[in-house]
Each structure stands twice: as structure tokens, then as C-alpha cells.
Backbone bond lengths (Angstrom), bond angles and torsions (degrees), N, CA, C in turn:
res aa  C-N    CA-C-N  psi(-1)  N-CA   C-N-CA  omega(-1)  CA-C   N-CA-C  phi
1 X - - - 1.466 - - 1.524 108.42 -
2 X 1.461 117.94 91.20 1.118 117.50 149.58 1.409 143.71 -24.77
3 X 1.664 113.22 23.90 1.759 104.37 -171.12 1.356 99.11 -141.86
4 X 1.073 109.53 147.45 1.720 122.23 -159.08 1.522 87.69 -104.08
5 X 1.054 135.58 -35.57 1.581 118.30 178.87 1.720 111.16 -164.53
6 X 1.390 94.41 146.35 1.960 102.51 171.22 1.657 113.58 -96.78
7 X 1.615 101.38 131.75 1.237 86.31 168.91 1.606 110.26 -124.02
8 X 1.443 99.29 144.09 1.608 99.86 -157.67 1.448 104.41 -120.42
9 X 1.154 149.64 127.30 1.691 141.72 112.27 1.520 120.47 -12.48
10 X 1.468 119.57 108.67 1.472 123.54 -151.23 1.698 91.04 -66.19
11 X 1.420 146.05 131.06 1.308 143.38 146.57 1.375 113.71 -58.41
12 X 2.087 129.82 148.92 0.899 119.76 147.14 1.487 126.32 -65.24
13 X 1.228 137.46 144.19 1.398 142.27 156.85 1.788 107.77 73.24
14 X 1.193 120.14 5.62 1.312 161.10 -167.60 2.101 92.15 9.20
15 X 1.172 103.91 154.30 1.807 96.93 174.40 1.936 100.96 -78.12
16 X 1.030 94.19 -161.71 1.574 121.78 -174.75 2.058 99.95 -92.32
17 X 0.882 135.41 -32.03 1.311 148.37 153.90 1.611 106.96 -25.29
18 X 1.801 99.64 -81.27 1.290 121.34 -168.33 1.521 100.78 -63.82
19 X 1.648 127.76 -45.00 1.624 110.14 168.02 1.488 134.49 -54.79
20 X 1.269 98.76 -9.74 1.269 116.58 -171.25 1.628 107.91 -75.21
21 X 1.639 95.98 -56.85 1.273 101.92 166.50 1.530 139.50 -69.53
22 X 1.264 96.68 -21.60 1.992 94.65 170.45 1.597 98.56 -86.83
23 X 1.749 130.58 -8.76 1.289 129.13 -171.65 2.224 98.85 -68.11
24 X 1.215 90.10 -39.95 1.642 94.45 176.87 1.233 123.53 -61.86
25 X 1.593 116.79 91.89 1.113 108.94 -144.19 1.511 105.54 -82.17
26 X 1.791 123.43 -17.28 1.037 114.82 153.87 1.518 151.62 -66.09
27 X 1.475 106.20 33.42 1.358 120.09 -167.06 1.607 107.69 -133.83
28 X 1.545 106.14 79.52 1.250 95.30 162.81 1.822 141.93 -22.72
29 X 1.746 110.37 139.94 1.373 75.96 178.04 1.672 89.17 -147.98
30 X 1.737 104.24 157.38 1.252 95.37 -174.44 1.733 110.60 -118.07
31 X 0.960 129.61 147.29 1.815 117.49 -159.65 1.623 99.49 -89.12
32 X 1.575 119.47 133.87 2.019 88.81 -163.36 1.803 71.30 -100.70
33 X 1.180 109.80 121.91 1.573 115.97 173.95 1.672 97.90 -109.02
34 X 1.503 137.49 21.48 1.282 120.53 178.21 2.173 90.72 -138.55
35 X 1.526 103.39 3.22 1.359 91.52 170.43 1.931 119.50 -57.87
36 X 1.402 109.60 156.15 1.358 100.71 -177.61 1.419 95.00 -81.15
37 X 1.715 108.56 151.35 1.448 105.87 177.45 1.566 104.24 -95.02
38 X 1.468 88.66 156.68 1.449 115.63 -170.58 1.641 103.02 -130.56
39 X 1.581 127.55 128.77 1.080 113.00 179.57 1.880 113.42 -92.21
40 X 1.414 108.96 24.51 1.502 108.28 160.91 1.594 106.83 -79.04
41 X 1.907 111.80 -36.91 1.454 84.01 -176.95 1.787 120.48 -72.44
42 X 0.906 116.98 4.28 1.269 101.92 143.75 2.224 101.18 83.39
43 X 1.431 101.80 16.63 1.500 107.24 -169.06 1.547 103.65 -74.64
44 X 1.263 139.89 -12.63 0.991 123.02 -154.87 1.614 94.57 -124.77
45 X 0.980 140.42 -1.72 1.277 158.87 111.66 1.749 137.78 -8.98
46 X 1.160 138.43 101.36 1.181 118.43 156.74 2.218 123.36 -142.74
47 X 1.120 87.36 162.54 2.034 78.34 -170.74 1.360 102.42 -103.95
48 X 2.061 111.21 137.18 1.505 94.97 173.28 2.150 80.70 -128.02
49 X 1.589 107.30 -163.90 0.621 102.96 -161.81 1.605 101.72 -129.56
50 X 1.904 122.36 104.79 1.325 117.29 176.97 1.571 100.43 -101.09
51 X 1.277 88.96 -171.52 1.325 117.63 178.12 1.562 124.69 -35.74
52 X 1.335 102.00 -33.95 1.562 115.08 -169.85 1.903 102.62 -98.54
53 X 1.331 123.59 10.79 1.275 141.45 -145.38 1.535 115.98 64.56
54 X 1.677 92.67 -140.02 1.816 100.78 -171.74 1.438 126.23 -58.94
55 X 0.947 139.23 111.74 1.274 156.46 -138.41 1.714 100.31 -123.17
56 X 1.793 129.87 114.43 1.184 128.07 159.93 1.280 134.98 -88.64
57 X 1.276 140.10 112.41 1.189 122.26 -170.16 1.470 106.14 -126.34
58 X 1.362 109.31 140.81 1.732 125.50 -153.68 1.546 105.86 -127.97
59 X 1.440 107.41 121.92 1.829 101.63 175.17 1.465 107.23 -82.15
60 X 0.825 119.53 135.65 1.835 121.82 170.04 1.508 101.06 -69.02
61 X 1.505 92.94 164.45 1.385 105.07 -153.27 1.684 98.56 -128.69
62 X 1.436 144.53 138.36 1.486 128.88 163.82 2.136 97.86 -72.66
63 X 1.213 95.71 139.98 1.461 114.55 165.17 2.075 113.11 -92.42
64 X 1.149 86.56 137.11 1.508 152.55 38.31 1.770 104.47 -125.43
65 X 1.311 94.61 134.85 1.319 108.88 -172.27 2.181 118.79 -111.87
66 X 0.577 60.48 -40.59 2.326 76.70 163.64 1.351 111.42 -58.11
67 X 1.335 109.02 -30.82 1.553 105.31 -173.87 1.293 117.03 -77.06
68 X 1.366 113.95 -32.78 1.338 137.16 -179.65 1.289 137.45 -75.99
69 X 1.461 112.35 128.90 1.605 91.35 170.30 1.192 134.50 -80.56
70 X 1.573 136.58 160.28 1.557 139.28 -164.54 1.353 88.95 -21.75
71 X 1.781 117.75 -97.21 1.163 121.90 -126.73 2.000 116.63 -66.22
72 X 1.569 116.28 -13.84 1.410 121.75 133.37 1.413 144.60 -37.43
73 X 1.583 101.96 -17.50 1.351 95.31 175.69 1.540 138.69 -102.25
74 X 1.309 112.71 138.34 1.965 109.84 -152.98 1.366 101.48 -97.18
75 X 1.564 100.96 147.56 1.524 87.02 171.88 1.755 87.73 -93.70
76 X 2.005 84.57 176.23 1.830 96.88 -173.68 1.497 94.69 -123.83
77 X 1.514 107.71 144.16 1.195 131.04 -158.49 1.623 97.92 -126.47
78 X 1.448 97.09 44.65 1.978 94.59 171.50 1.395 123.62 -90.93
79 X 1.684 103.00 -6.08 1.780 115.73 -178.44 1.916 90.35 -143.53
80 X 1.330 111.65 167.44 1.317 131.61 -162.35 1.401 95.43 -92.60
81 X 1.569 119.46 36.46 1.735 95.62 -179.84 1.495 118.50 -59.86
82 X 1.342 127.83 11.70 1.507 101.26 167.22 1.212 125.00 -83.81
83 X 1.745 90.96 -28.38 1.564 76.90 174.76 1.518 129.87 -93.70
84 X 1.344 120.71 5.24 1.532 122.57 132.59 1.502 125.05 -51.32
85 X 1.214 107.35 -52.00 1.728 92.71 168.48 1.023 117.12 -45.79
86 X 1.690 129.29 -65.25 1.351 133.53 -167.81 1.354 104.91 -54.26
87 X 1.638 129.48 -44.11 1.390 117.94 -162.53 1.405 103.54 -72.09
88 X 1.489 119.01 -17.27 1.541 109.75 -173.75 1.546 109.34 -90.41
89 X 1.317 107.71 -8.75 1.967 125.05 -178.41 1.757 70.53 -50.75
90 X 2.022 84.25 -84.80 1.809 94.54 -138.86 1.349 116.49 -64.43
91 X 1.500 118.12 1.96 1.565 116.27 149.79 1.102 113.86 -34.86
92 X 1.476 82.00 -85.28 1.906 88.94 -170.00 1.557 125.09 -79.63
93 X 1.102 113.59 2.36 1.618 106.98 157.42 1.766 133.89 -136.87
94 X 1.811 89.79 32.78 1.410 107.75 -173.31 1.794 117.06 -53.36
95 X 1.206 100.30 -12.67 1.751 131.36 -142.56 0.907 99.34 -132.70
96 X 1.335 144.35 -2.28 1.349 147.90 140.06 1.524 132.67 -47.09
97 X 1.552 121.19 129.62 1.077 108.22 172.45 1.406 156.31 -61.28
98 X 1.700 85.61 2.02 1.882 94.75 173.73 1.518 98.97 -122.92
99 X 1.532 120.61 -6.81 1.526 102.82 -174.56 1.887 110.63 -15.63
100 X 1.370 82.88 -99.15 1.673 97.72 178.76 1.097 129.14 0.08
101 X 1.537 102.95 -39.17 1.809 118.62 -178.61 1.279 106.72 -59.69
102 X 2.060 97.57 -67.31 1.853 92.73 -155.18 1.227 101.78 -107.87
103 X 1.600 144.21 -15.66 1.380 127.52 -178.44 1.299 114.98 -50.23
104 X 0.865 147.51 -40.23 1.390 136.96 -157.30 1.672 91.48 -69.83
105 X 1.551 124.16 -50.92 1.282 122.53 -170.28 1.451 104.47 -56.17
106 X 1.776 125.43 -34.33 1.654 110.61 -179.63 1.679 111.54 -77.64
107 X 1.298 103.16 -13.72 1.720 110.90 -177.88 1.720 82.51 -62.01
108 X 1.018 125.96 -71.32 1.425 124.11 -158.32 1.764 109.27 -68.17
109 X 0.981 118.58 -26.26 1.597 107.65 171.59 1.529 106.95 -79.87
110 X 1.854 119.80 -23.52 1.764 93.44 158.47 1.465 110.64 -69.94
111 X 1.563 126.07 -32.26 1.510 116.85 -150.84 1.553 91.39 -54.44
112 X 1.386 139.54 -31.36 1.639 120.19 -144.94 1.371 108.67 -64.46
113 X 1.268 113.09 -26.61 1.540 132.77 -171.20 1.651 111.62 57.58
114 X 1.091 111.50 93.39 1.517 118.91 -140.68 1.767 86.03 -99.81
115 X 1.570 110.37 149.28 1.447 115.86 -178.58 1.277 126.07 -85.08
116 X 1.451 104.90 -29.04 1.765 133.09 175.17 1.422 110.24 -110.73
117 X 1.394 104.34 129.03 1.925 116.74 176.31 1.361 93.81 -44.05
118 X 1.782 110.44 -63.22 1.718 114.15 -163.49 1.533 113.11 -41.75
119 X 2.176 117.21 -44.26 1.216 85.88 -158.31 1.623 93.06 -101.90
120 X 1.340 131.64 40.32 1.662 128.90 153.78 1.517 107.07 -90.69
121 X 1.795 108.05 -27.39 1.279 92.62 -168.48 2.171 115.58 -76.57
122 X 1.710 81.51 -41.01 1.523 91.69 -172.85 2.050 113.39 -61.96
123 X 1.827 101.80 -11.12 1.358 97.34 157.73 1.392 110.21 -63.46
124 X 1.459 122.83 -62.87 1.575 104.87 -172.68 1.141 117.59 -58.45
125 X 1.245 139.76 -32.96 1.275 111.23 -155.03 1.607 102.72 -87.29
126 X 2.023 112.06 -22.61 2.008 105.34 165.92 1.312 117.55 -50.01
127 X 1.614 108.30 -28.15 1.888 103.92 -153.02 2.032 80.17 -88.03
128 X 1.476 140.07 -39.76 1.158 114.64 163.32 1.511 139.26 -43.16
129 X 1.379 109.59 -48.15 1.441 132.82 -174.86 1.921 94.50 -78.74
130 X 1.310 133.25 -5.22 1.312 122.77 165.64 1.749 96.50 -90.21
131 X 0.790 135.63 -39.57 1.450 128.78 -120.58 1.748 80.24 -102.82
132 X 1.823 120.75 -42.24 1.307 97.98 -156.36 2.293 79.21 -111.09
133 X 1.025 114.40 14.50 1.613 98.26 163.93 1.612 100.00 76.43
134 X 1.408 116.58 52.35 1.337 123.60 155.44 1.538 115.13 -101.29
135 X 1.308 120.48 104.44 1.208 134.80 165.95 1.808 110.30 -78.85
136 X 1.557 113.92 125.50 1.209 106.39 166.46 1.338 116.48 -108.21
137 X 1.362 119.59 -171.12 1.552 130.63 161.18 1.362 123.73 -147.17
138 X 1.678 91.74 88.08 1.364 145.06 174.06 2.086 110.31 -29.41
139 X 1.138 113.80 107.66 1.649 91.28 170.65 1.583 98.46 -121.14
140 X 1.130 89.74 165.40 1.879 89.84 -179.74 1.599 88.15 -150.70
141 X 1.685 113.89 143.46 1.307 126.46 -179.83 1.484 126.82 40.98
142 X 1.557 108.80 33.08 1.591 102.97 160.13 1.279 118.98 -134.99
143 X 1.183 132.03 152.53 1.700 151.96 -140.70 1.333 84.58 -100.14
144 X 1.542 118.12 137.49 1.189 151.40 113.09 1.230 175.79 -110.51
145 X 1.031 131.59 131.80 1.793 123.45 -130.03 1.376 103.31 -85.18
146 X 1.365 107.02 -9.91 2.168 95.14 161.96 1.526 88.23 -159.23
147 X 1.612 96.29 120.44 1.338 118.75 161.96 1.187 111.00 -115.24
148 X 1.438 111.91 177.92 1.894 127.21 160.69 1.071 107.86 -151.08
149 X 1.525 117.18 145.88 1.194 146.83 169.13 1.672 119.20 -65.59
150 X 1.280 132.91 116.07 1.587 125.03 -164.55 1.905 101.04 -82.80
151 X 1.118 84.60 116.66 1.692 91.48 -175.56 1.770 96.14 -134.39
152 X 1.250 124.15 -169.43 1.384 167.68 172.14 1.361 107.47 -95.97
153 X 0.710 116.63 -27.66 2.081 123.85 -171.49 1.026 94.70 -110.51
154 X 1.562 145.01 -46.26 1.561 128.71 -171.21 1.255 114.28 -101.75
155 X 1.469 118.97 0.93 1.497 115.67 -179.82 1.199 91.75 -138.55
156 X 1.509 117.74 115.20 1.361 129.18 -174.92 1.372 97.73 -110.66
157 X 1.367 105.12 136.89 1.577 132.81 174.25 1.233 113.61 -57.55
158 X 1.335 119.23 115.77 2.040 123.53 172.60 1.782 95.54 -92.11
159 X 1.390 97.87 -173.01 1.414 113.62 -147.29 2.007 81.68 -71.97
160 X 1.440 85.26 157.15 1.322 105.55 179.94 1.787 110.37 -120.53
161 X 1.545 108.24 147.28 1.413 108.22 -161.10 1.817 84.49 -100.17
162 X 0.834 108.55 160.08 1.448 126.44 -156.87 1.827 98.60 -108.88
163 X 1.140 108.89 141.23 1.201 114.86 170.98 1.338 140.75 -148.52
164 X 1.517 150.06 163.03 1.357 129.26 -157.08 1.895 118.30 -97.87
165 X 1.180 92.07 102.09 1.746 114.67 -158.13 1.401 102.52 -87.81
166 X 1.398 124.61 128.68 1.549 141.03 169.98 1.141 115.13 -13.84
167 X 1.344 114.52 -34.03 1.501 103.65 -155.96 1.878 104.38 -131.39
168 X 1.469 112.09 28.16 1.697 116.63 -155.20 1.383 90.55 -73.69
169 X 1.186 121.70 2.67 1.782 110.53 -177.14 1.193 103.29 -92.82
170 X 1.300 128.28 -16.21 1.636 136.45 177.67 1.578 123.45 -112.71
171 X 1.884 105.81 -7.48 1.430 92.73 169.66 1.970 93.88 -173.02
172 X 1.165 95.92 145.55 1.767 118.33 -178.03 1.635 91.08 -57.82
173 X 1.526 98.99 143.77 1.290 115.04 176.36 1.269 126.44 -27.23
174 X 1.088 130.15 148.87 1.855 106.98 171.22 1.712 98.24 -160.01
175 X 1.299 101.08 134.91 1.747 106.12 -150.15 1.594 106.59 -99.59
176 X 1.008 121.58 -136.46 1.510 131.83 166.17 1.562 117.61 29.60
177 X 1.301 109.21 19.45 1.704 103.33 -171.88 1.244 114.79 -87.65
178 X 1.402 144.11 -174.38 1.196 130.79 172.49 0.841 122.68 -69.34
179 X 1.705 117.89 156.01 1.133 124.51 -153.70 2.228 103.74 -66.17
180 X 0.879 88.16 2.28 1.629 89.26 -175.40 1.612 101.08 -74.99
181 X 1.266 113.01 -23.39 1.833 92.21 -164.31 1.860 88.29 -100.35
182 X 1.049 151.56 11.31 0.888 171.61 165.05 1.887 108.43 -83.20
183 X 1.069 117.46 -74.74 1.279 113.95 156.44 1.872 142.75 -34.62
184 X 1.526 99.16 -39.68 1.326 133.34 -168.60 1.879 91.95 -83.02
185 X 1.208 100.90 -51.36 1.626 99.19 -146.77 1.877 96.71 -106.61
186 X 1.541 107.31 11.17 1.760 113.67 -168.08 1.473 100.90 -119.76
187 X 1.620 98.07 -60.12 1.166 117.95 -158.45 1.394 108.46 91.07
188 X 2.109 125.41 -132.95 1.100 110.08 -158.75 1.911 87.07 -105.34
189 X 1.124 98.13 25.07 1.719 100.03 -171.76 1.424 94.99 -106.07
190 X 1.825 116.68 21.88 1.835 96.40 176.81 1.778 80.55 -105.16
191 X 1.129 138.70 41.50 1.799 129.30 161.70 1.694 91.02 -76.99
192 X 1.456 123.59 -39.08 1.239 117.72 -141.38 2.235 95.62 -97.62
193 X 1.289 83.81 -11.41 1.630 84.65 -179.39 1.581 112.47 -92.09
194 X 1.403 111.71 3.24 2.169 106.33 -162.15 1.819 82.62 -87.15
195 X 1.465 84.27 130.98 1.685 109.27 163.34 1.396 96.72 -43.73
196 X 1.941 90.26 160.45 0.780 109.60 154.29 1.644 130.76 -114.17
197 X 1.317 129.76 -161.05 1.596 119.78 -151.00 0.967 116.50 -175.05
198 X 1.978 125.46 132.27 0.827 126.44 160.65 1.281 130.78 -86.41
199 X 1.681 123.33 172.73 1.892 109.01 158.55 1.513 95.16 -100.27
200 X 1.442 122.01 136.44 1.666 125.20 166.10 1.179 104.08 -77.72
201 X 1.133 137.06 78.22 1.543 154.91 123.30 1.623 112.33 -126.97
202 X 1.392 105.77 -3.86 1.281 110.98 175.71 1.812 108.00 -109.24
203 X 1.150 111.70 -4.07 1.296 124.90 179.43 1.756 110.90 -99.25
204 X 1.581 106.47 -5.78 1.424 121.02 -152.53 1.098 99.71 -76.77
């Protein structure tokens, strides 16, 4: 792999993709916490999987939000979405084999009621990277002569190992979701299930 470092926009609840990529431990990465936000990247965002299938769930944001870069931006607390998130968690993974384990720990990373998307998001993705032993190597403020940007378009998804999901009596596997249904339905044995991945310039 030709690339000296990734630089990423921290995701909430991040998919199986993005673990994949901080899992490489030879791939520097740098967090762009002063990029302007854009709501294509899609950070405040993540998909799990209930009953009815893929399920989106979106943190609201205070406006004006475009103008700003990432680590400026607030979430808004004008409706109770946490506790819609949570009720749609233990929907769909009440019946899971690790519920019991880790919900209570995501009950408490919503309770903080965090002021900035960045620092609710970069909680989830530490309390992941503790739990299954992802060590990164962090750079902050130095130049490099070939980077990439962590996207969906430049890091294409390799085959994915299949696994036994809450709800397989109501719908065919379906991979790449956040790292939460991965957690729920693995435990600390989903390190060994995150796809793997190419860069399409290496596919070119």
C-alpha cells in the first residue's frame, strides 16, 4: 500500500469498513477535526439492523452547521433523540448475545450529553478500539507526500465473513453496519470478523 497516511473525519458508531481501517496498524492516521463539515460525510449518522431491516439513525445537529469546521459542530438537544437511539439499540439487539455485556456501557456514553458531535463521536469509536485492542498511530500536524482521504469510494469493501445476526430469520445477511451490530451479535470476537479492503487506485 502505497500511502503514508489516512486522514479521516471521526464517524459516530463507525461501520466495520472504518475498523478495518484503523485495525491496520501500519497506516498512520490523522483525525481532520478542523475539516469543514459536510453532511455527505455522513459523521453523525450510523446503520444498525432491526426487525424491519436497515435502520438509520441521525444525531441532530444546532445550525448553522456548513459553515463550520468538524470539531465546532454541536449537537442540538431540542427533542430526546437519545432516547430514541437507545430504544431502537435494544430493539434490535435486545436478543443478542452480548447485549447484557456492553449496553449499559453505550447507555452511559449517551448519558454524558456531549456538546460537540466530534467529542461524542471520538467516544465511540475509543470505547470500540478499547474493548477489541485496536492500538493506533495517531499523527497530528505533519505533511505527507501521499495521503488519502477515508471515504466509501476510495476504500472499497473486500469479501466479508458472514455472521449470525438477530434478526437472520427475517432478512439475508447484511454486512458493513456499524460497528454496534458487530459488537452485540460477536462480542470481542467481531476484531476477527471486520472485512477486508482495497484502495481503487490499487484496483486501477
Amino acid at each position: 500500500m502505497d500511502i503514508q497516511c489516512v486522514k479521516i473525519v471521526p464517524p459516530v458508531f463507525g461501520n466495520a469498513l472504518f475498523f478495518s481501517v484503523l485495525n491496520q496498524a501500519d497506516l498512520p492516521v490523522q483525525w481532520e477535526m478542523g475539516k469543514r463539515f459536510d453532511k455527505h460525510l455522513k459523521v453523525n449518522r450510523y446503520k444498525i439492523l432491526s426487525a424491519n431491516g436497515v435502520q438509520v439513525l441521525s444525531i441532530p445537529l444546532e445550525s448553522p452547521k456548513n459553515e463550520l469546521p468538524f470539531k465546532d459542530v454541536k449537537i442540538a438537544y431540542h427533542e430526546n433523540w437519545m432516547a430514541k437511539h437507545l430504544h431502537a439499540i435494544r430493539s434490535a439487539y435486545g436478543n443478542s448475545p452480548y447485549f447484557e455485556f456492553y449496553y449499559e456501557d453505550i447507555v452511559s456514553i449517551f448519558d454524558r450529553k456531549w456538546m460537540y458531535l466530534l467529542d461524542f463521536n471520538m467516544a465511540t469509536i475509543q470505547y470500540i478500539m478499547d474493548k477489541i485492542k485496536i492500538e493506533i498511530n495517531v499523527v497530528e500536524d505533519q505533511e505527507f507526500q501521499r495521503t488519502i482521504e477515508f471515504n466509501e469510494q476510495e476504500f472499497i469493501l473486500g469479501e466479508q465473513r458472514p455472521y449470525l445476526q438477530v434478526w437472520t430469520d427475517k432478512h439475508p445477511f447484511v454486512g458493513n453496519l456499524s460497528i454496534l451490530d458487530y459488537l452485540f451479535c460477536l462480542g470481542k470476537d467481531m476484531k476477527t470478523y471486520l472485512p477486508n479492503f482495497k484502495l481503487l487506485n490499487e484496483l486501477e
